[in-house]
Steps between C-alpha positions, in 0.01 A plus 500: 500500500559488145225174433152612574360262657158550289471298173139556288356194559486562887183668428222302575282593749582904489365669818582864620528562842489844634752723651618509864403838674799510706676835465850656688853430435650156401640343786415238787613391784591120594209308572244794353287281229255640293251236296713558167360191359156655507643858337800709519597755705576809314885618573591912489852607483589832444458481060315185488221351614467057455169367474306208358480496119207605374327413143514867427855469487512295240552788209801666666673199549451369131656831389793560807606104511505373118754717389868378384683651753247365807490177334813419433595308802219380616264211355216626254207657621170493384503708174108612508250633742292195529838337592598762786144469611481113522876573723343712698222261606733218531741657774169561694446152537833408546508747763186336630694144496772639711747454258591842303450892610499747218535880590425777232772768481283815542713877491377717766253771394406252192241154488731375195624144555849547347622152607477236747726333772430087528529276763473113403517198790718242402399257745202420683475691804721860314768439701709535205380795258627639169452845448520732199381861342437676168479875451443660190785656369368868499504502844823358568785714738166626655552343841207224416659181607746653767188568739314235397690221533567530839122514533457163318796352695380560916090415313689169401714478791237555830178453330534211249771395761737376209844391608681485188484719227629434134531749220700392148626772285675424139873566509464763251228700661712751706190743604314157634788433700618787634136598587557123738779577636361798664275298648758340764464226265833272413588264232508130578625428129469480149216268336626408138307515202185515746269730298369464186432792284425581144710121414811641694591331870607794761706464769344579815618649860331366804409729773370421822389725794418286852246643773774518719720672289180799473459508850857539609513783232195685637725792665537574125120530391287798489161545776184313368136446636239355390142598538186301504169672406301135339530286852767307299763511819459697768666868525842488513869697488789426568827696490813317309836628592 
């Protein structure tokens, strides 16, 4: 997702909403719902942990997400800490609305927020999603996105119950889209001049992943479970093969 969906003057009415306490690892199966809209579950793979942003997290991301090589293909961020706060606090109520689910990118062992994976409804009832991430460039090659994003993907999937799922990518950002394409995602074509950055137009590649698609490709997908301790959903695990 290389538009944040946030713009400053979305900030009216800033609320923060706590944290889910909903520990184990990120994965659900069909027809397991957790009350996301009140707070997010919190997602562990085996170097990362997802959870709900928090305004604490608001320094690292200034420093890990403003950079020129972070930025470059994606649509500006906020460039102070007020600004990442005010972010912060507006994905909680968009979360809240039912409309947008914003996961922190925390490294195991750490409680750094080193980036963030979106997910944005494009139509009423999420059927149809967009979905998108940012890591900071130190901690790139790490491993980050390749078990999160599977995380994000079956939370999107079997809890939001999405259907369709849309990521763009500019043409010219080859980690971006080879980090999609090991999602199972595919290419449905090229958008032309479709982002605007810095006064240039980029191209942009499409990519789409459908529910189906993910299901029929669970056979390839690690084990996950997830863990209720806050009475959030019941106890649960299930076994993907």
């Amino acid at each position: 997702m290389e538009k944040m969906p946030y713009q400053p003057h979305m900030d009216a009415g800033t609320k923060i909403f706590p944290s889910a306490e909903v520990y184990g690892q990120a994965g659900l199966t069909a027809g397991t719902t957790t009350d996301w809209k009140a707070s997010l579950p919190v997602l562990h793979a085996e170097r990362v942990t997802l959870r709900e942003l928090q305004l604490t997290d608001a320094p690292s991301l200034l420093s890990l997400l403003t950079t020129e090589e972070v930025a470059r293909f994606i649509s500006p961020p906020p460039t102070t800490l007020d600004g990442f706060e005010k972010f912060i606090a507006w994905t909680h109520r968009q979360r809240a609305a039912g409309q947008f689910a914003c996961f922190a990118v925390v490294p195991v062992g750490t409680d750094v927020a080193v980036g963030i994976f979106q997910l944005r409804a494009l139509d009423a009832d999420f059927g149809t999603g967009e979905w998108g991430f940012v890591i900071g460039s130190p901690y790139w090659g790490r491993g980050l996105f390749e078990d999160g994003a599977p995380a994000v993907l079956q939370f999107g999937f079997e809890t939001i119950g999405i259907h369709r799922l849309e990521a763009r990518a500019c043409v010219e950002n080859g980690r971006g889209n080879g980090a999609l394409r090991k999602t199972g995602a595919v290419i449905e074509g090229t958008l032309r001049q479709s982002f605007l950055k810095d006064g240039r137009r980029h191209d942009q590649h499409l990519w789409t992943v459908l529910a189906s698609d993910w299901r029929a490709s669970a056979s390839h997908r690690p084990e996950f479970r997830l863990t209720s301790r806050a009475g959030v959903a019941p106890e649960v695990t299930t076994t993907v093969h």
